[in-house]
DOMI-676455 format. One line per field, with one value per residue: residue number from 1; x, y, z of N, C-alpha, C, O in turn. Coordinates in steps of 0.05 Angstrom, whole numbers, plus 5000, padded with zeros to 4 digits. Layout:
num <- [NUM	...]
nX <- [X	...]
nY <- [Y	...]
nZ <- [Z	...]
caX <- [X	...]
caY <- [Y	...]
caZ <- [Z	...]
cX <- [X	...]
cY <- [Y	...]
cZ <- [Z	...]
oX <- [X	...]
oY <- [Y	...]
oZ <- [Z	...]
This chain:
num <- [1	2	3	4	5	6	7	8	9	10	11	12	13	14	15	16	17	18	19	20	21	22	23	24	25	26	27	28	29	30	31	32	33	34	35	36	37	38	39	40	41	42	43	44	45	46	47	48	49	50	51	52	53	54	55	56	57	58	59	60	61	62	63	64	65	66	67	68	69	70	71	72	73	74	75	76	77	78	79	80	81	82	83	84	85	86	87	88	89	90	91	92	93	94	95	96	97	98	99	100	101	102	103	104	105	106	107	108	109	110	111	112	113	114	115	116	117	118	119	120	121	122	123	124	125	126	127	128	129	130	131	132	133	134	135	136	137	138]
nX <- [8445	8383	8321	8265	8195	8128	8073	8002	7938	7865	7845	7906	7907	7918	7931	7969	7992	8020	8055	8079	8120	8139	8162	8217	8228	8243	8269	8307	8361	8359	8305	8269	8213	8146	8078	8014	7951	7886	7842	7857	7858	7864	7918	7906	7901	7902	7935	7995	8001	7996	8048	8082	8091	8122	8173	8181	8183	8130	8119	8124	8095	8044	7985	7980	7962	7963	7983	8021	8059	8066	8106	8151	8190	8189	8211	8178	8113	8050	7994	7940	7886	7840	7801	7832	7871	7835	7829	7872	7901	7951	8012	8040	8119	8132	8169	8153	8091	8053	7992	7972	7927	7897	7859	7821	7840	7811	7757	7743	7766	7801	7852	7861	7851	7889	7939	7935	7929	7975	8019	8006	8016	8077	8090	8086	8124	8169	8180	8183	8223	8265	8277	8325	8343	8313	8248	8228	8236	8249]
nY <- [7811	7788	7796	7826	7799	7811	7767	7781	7758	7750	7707	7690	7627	7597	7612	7657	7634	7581	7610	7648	7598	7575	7608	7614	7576	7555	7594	7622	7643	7689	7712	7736	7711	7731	7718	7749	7764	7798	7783	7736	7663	7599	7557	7530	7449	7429	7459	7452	7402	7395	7424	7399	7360	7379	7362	7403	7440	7443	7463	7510	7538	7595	7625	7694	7760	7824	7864	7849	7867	7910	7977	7948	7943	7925	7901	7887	7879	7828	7823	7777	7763	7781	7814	7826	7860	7903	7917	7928	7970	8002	8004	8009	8030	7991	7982	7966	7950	7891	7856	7786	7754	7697	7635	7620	7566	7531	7528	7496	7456	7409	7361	7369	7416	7455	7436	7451	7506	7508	7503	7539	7591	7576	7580	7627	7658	7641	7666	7713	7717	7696	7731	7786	7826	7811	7821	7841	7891	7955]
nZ <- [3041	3062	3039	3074	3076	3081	3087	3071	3085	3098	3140	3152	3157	3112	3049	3061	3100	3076	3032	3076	3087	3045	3014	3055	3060	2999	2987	3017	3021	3004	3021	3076	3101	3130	3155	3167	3184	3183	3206	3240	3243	3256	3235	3180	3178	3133	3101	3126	3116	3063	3060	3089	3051	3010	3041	3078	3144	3195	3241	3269	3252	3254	3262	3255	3281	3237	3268	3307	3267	3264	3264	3246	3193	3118	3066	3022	3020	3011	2993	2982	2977	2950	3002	3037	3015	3001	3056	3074	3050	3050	3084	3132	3135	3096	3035	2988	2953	2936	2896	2894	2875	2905	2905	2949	2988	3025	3017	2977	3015	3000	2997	2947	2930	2965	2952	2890	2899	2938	2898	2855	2884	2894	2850	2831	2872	2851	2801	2822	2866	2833	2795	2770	2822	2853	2862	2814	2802	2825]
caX <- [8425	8355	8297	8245	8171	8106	8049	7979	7912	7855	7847	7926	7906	7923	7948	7990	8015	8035	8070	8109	8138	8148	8188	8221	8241	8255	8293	8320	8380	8351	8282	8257	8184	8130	8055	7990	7917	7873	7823	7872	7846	7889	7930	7889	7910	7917	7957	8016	7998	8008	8074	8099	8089	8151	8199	8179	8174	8105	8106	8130	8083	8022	7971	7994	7952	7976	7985	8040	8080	8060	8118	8168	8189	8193	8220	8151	8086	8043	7968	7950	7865	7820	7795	7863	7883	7816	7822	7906	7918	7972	8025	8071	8140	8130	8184	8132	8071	8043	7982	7972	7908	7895	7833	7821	7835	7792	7728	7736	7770	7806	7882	7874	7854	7907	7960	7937	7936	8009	8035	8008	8040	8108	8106	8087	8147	8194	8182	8176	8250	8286	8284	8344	8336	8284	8221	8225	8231	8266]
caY <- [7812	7779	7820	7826	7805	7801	7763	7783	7753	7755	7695	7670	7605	7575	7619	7662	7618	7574	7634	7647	7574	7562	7627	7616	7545	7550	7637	7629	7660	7716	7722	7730	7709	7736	7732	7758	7766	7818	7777	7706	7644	7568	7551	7504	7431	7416	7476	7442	7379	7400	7437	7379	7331	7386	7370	7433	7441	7470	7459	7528	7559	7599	7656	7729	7788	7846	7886	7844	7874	7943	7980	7945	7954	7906	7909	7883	7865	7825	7815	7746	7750	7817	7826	7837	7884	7922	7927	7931	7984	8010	7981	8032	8002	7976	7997	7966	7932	7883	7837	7774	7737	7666	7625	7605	7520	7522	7532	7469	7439	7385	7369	7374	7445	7462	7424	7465	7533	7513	7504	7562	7612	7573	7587	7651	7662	7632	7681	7737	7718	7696	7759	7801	7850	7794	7829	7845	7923	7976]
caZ <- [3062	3054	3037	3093	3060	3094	3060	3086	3082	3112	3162	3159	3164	3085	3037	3075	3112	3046	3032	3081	3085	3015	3018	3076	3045	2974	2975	3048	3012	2989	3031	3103	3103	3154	3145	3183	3180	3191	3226	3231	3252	3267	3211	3162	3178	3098	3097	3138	3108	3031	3058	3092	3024	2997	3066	3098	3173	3196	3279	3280	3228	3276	3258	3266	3270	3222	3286	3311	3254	3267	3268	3230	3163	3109	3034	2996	3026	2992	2995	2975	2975	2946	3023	3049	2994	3013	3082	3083	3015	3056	3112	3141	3139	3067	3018	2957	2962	2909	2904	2890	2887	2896	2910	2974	2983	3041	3011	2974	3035	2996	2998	2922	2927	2980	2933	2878	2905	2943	2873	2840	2900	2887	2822	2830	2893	2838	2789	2840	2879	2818	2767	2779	2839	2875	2858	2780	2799	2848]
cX <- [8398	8344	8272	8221	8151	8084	8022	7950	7891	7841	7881	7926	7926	7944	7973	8020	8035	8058	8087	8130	8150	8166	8212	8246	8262	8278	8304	8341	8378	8336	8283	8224	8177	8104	8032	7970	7900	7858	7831	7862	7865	7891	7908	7905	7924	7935	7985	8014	8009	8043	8091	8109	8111	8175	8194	8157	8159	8101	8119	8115	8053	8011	7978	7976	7967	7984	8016	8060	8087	8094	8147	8169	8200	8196	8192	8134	8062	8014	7962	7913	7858	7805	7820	7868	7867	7821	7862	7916	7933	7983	8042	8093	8137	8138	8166	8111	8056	8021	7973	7950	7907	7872	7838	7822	7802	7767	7723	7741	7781	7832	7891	7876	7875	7937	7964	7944	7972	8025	8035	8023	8067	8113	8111	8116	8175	8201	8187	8210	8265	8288	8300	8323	8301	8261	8210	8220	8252	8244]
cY <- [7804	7800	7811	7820	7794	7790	7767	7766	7759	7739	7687	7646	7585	7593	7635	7644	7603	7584	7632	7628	7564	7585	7617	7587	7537	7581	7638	7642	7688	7732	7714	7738	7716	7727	7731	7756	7791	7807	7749	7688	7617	7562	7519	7479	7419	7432	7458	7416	7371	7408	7416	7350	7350	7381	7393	7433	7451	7473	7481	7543	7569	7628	7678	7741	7812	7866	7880	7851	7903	7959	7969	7942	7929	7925	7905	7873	7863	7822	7788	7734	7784	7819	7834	7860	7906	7927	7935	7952	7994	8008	8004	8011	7991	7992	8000	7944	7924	7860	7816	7748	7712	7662	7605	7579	7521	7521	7508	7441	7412	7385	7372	7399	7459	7456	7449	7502	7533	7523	7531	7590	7611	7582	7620	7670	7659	7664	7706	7741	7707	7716	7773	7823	7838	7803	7842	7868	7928	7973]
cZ <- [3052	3056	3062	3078	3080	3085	3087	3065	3102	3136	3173	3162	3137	3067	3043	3081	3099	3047	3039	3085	3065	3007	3036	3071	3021	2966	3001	3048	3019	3013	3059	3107	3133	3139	3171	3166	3193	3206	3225	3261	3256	3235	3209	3165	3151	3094	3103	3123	3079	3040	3074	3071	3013	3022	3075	3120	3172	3231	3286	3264	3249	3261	3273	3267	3263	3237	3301	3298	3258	3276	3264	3200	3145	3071	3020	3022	3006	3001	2976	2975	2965	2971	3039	3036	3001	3029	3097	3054	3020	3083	3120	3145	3109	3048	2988	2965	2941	2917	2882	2894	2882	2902	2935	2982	3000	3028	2997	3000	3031	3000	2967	2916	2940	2958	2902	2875	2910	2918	2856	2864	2893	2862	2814	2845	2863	2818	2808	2848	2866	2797	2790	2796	2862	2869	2829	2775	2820	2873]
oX <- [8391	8351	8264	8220	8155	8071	8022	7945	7897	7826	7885	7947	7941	7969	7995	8044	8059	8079	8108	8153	8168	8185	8231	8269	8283	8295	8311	8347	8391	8344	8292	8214	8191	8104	8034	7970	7905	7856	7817	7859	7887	7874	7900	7927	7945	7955	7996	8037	8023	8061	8116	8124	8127	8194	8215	8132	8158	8082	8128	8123	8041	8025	7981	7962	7983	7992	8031	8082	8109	8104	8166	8149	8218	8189	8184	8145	8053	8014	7977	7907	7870	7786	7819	7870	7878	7819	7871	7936	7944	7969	8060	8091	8153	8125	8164	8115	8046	8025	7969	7953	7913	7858	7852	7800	7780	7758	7701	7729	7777	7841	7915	7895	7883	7952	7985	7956	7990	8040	8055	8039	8080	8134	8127	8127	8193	8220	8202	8222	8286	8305	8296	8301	8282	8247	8188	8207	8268	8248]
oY <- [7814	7820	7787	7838	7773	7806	7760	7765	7773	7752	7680	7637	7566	7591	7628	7641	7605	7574	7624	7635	7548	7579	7612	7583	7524	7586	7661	7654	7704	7753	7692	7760	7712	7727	7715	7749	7799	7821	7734	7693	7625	7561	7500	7483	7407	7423	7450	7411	7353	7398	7417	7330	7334	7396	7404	7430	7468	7484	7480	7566	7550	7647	7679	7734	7820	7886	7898	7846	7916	7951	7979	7939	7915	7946	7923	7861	7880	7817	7780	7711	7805	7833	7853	7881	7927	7951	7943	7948	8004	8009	8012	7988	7972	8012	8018	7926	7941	7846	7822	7729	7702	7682	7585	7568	7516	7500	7498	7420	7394	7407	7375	7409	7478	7474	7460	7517	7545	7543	7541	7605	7631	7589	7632	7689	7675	7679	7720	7760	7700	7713	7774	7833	7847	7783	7851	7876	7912	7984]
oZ <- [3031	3069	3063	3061	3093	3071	3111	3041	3121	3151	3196	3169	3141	3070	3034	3076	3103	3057	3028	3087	3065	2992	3021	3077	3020	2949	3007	3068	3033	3024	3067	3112	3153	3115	3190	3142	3216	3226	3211	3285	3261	3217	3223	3155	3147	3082	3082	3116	3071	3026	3071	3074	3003	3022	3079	3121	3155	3243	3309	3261	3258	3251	3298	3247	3279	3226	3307	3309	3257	3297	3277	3186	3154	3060	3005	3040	2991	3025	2958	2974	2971	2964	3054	3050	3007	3029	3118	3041	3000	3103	3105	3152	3109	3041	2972	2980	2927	2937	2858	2910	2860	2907	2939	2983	2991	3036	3001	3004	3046	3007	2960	2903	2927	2952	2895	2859	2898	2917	2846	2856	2886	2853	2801	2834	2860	2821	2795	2840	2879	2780	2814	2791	2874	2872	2824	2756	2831	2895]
C-alpha cells in the first residue's frame, strides 16, 4: 500500500508543488503525494514548466490550502521552506513529520533556478523513498 505524504510550504505555488509531482511521478509505487500552503497562491508557471522538461503532467497540479487536508491523516509530512515549519510544527493526522529546506526558485524567477531547486528535491525524494522502510526510519 502507498504511503500517504503531504509536502507543505508556504505559498504552494513552486516547491511544494515540485514535490508533490516529482513524487507522485518517480515513487508512484510506493508514494501518494499531496501538498498545501498555508497562505497558497497559483502554481509558479516555471514550476510546471521545469516539471514538464522530466515528462510530467502538470494541468492537474493547483494550490491547496493546508485546511483542505484538515482531518486526514498522512504517514510523513514534510515542510519544504523555514516559514512553513514555523507556522505548521504540528499537523494532526501525521504519523512523522520531517523538514526539508530548499531555496525558493521564485525569488530568482529564472528557469535555471526552478531547474535547480527541482533537482535538488528529487534528489532529496530519491534518497527519502528509496532507503528501506521509505523514509530511512519507523
Amino acid at each position: 500500500m502507498a504511503k500517504r505524504v503531504l509536502f507543505v510550504c508556504t505559498e504552494n505555488a513552486c516547491r511544494s508543488q515540485m514535490a508533490e509531482a516529482l513524487a507522485n511521478h518517480f515513487f508512484r509505487d510506493r508514494v501518494r503525494a499531496f501538498s498545501a500552503g498555508v497562505r497558497p497562491k497559483e502554481v509558479h508557471p516555471l514550476a510546471r514548466e521545469v516539471l514538464s522538461e522530466l515528462g510530467i503532467e502538470t494541468s492537474g497540479l493547483r494550490s491547496k490550502h493546508l485546511d483542505e487536508f484538515s482531518g486526514e491523516e498522512f504517514d510523513l509530512v514534510v515542510t519544504l521552506c523555514d516559514s512553513a515549519a514555523a507556522e505548521c510544527p504540528y499537523f494532526p493526522g501525521a504519523r512523522r513529520r520531517i523538514h526539508l529546506p530548499f531555496p525558493d526558485p521564485s525569488r530568482e524567477g529564472t528557469p535555471e533556478a526552478f531547474r535547480r531547486v527541482r533537482d535538488l528535491i528529487l534528489a532529496e525524494l530519491r534518497k527519502l523513498f528509496e532507503k528501506e522502510g521509505h523514509y530511512g526510519g519507523t
